[in-house]
C-alpha positions, -999 to 999 in steps of 0.1 A, spaced: 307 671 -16 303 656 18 269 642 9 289 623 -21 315 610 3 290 595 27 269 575 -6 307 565 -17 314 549 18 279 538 22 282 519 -11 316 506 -4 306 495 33 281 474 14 296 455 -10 318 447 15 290 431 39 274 414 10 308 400 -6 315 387 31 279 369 31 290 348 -4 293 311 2 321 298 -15 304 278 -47 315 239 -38 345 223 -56 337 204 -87 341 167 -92 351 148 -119 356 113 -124 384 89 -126 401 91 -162 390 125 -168 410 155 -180 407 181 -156 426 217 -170 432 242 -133 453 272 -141 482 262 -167 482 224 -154 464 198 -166 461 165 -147 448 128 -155 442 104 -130 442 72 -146 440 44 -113 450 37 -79 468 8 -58 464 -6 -20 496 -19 -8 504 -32 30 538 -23 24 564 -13 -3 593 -32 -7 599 -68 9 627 -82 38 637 -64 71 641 -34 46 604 -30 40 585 2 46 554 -6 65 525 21 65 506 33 97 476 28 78 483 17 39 501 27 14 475 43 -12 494 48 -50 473 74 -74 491 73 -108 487 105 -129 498 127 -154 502 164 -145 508 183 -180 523 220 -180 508 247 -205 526 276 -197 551 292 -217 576 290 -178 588 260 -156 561 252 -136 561 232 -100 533 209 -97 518 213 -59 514 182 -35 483 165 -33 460 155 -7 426 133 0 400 136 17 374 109 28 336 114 30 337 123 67 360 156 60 391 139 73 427 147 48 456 132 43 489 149 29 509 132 -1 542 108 14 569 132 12 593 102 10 587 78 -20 616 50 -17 608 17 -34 572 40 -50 575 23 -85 575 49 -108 574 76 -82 572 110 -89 588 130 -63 575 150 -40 585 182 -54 579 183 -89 587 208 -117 577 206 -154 586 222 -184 567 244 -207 551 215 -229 562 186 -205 546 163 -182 549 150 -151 536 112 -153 540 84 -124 524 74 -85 521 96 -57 517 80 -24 497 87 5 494 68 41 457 65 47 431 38 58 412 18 31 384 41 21 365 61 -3 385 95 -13 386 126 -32 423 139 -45 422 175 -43 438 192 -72 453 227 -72 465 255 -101 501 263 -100 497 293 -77 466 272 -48 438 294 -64 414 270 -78 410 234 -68 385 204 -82 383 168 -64 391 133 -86 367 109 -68 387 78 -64 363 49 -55 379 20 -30 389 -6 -52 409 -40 -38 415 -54 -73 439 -81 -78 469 -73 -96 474 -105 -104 456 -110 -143 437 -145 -144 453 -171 -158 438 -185 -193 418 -216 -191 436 -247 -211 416 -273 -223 422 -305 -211 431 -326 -242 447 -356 -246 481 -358 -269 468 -371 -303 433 -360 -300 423 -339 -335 418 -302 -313 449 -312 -295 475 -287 -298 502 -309 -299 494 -326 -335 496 -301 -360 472 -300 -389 473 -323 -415 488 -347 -394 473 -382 -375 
């Protein structure tokens, strides 16, 4: 019986030591756009936003850094209310930034905490405070057990769509616009 007792122990003291020697298998990454399913949420990341500030006049909120916008969908598949958990980034140097807590003038803001229905969404920005770089939003299950990383590329794109090219014609000329067919 003792001799039983001492194998037991022996063989509990070891998978003990060998579950404390496991690395922890790296986060996965997925790409911008992509479906990404983490407990009973399911999240889409669809693009991202710079601004220098949010709002205009002496009422303005001015960042320490930039305001950084990540516009997403966070859908709920449980058969409960479920909160959706704050966000953060992280650069490729390892440093983090924590979601804005306070999201006045955010178009289309989200809130900062965030419950959805069974079968509901929640869709809109979340806003960070961060320098102009290349990031990864960390993603979390309901309950913080399992993350994956969104890797959100720096992009400065314009907001501002280009405006169409108009011909230079001359009133009465036959691809003029302003004589209509049929007509000279």
């Amino acid at each position: 019986m003792r001799h039983l007792r001492s194998v037991l122990l022996l063989g509990a003291v070891a998978l003990s030591l060998a579950s404390c020697g496991e690395k922890q298998s790296p986060l996965r990454t997925f790409d911008l756009g992509r479906r990404v399913t983490l407990g009973h949420l399911a999240y889409t990341v669809f693009d991202t936003q710079w601004l220098t500030q949010i709002g205009s006049g002496p009422s303005a909120r001015v960042p320490q850094n930039r305001f950084f916008l990540v516009r997403l969908t966070a859908v709920n598949s449980a058969s409960d209310a479920t909160l959706v958990p704050n966000f953060s980034i992280e650069d490729d140097k390892g440093n983090s930034f924590e979601e804005v807590d306070k999201g006045d003038g955010v178009p289309q803001w989200i809130g900062f905490i965030r419950q959805a229905k069974p079968a509901e969404s929640v869709d809109g920005n979340i806003v960070f405070d961060a320098p102009p770089r290349h990031y990864k939003l960390r993603l979390t299950d309901e309950n913080g057990e399992h993350a994956a990383l969104i890797d959100i590329p720096l992009n400065f794109a314009s907001e501002t769509p280009d405006a169409p090219v108009i011909p230079d014609l001359k009133p009465g000329t036959p691809s003029s616009p302003l004589i209509s067919p049929g007509r000279k």
